[in-house]
C-alpha positions as CSV (number, residue, x, y, z in Angstrom):
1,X,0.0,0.0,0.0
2,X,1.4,3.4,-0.9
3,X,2.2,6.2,1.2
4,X,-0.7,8.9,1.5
5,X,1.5,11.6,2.6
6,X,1.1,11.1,6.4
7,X,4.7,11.3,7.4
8,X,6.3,8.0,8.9
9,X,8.6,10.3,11.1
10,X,5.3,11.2,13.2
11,X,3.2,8.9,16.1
12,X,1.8,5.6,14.5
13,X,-2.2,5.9,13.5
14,X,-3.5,2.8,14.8
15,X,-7.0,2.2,13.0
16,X,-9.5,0.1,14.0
17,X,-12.4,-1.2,12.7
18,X,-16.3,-0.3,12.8
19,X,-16.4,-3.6,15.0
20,X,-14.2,-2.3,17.3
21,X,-15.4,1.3,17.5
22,X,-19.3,0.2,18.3
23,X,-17.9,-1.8,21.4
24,X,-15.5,1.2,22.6
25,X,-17.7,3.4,22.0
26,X,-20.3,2.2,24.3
27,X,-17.3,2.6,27.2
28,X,-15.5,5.4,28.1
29,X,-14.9,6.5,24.5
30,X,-15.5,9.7,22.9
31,X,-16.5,9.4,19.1
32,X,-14.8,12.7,17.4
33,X,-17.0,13.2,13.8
34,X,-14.7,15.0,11.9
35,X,-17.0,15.5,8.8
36,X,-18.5,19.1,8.0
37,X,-21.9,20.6,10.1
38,X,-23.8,19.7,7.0
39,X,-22.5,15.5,6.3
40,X,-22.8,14.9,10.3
41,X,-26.7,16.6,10.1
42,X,-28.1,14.3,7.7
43,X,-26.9,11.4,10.2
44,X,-24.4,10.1,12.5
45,X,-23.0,7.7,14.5
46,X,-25.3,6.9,17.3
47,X,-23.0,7.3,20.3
48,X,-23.4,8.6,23.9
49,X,-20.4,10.6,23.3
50,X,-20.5,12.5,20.7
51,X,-18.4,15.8,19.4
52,X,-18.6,16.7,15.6
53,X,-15.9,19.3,15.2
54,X,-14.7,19.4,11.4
55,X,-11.6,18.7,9.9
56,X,-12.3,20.0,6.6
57,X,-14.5,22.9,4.8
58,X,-16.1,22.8,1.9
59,X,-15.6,26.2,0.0
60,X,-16.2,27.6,-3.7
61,X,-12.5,26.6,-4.0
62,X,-12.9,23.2,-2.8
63,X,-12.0,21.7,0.4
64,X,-9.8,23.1,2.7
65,X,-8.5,22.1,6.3
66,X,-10.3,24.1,9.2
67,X,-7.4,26.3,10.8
68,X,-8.8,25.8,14.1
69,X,-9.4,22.1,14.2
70,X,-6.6,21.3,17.1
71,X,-7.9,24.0,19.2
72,X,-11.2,23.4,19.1
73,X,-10.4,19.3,19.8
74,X,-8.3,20.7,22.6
75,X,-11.2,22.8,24.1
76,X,-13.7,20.0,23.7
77,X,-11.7,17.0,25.0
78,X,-8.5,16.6,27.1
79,X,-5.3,14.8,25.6
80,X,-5.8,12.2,28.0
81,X,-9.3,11.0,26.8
82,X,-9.9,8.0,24.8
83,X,-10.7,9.0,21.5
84,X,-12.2,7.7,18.2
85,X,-11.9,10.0,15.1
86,X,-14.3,8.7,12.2
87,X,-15.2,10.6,8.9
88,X,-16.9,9.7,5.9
89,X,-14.7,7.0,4.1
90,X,-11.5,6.7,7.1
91,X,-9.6,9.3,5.0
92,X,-10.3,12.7,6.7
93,X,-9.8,11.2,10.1
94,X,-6.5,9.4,9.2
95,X,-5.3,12.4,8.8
96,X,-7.5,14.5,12.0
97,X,-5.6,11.4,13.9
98,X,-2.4,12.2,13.1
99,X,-2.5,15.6,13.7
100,X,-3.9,15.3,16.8
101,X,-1.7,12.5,17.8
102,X,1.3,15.3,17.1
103,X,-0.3,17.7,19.1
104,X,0.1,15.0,22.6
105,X,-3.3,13.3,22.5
106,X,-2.5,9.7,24.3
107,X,-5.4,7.2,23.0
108,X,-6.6,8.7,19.6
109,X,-7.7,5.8,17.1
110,X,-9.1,6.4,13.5
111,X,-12.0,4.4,12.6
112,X,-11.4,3.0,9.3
113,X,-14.3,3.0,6.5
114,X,-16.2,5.5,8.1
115,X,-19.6,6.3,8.4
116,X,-19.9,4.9,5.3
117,X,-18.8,1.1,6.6
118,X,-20.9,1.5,10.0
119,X,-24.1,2.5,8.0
120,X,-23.1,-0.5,5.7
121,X,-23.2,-3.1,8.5
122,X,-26.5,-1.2,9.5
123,X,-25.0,-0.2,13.0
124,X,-27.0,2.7,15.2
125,X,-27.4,6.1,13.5
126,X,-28.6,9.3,13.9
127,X,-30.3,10.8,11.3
128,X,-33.2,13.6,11.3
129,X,-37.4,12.6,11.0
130,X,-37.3,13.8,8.1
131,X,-35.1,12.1,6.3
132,X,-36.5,8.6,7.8
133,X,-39.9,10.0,7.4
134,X,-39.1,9.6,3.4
135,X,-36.8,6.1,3.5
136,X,-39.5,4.3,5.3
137,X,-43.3,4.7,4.8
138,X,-45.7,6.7,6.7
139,X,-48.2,4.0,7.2
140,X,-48.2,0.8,8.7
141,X,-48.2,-2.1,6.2
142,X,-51.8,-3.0,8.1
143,X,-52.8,0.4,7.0
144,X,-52.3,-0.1,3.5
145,X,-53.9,-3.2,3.2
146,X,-56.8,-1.5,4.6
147,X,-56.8,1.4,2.3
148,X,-56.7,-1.4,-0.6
149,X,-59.3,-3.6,0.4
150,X,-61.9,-3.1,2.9
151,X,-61.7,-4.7,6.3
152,X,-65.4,-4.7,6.1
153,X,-66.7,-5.2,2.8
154,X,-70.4,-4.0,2.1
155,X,-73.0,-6.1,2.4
156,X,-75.0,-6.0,-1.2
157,X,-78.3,-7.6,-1.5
């Protein structure tokens, strides 16, 4: 596998799966969503602990990597909490990690595939009513049998 331009000289990234993340998550973990406002709105990671601070903006120009990042981790969490940074894909937060690992953070793991591999495995999200309210119907099943065919037919005679 080739080099993505993290640099070998810095702390080791350790990823872990989506497997591991759900079970560390539901312990003393702290799930860090690292995509922008508007990816982490339309649904997230169902965790207890929760921050969504993000890594990257989107601008007319493209992305670009939010200045502030490391100070607002730093102001949300302390460098000795246990930490899983997750993105979209496991790219983003690869790189979130090993900043952030620079920086003096102790226990910060990247979650590798992202949101995109916990949704896959159909894991607990977060998403708003309205965007379940159009994935799954608004009626029961019952209630559109009903509305097909009478429960109680008329009686014609």
């Amino acid at each position: 596998m080739g080099s993505i331009g993290i640099e070998s000289s810095g702390p080791e990234v350790v990823t872990v799966d989506v497997h591991a993340t759900k079970d560390l998550i539901q312990t003393s973990h702290v799930y860090l969503d690292v995509r922008t406002v508007e990816e982490f709105q339309k649904g997230h990671v169902d965790a207890e602990k929760i921050i969504n601070i993000p890594y990257m903006f989107n601008t007319p120009e493209g992305r670009v990597k939010n200045p502030e990042f490391l100070k607002e981790v730093s102001s949300a969490c302390k460098k000795e909490d246990h930490i899983i940074v997750g993105c979209q894909s496991g790219v983003r937060s690869l790189y979130a990690t090993a900043d952030l690992l620079t920086e003096g953070f102790k226990d910060v793991s990247n979650m590798g595939g992202g949101y995109m591999d916990w949704v896959k495995k159909e894991f607990p999200v977060k998403a708003p009513l309205e965007l379940v309210k159009n994935e799954v119907p608004v009626k029961t099943p019952l209630e559109l049998v009903k509305n097909e065919f009478p429960v109680n037919p008329p009686i014609v005679g």
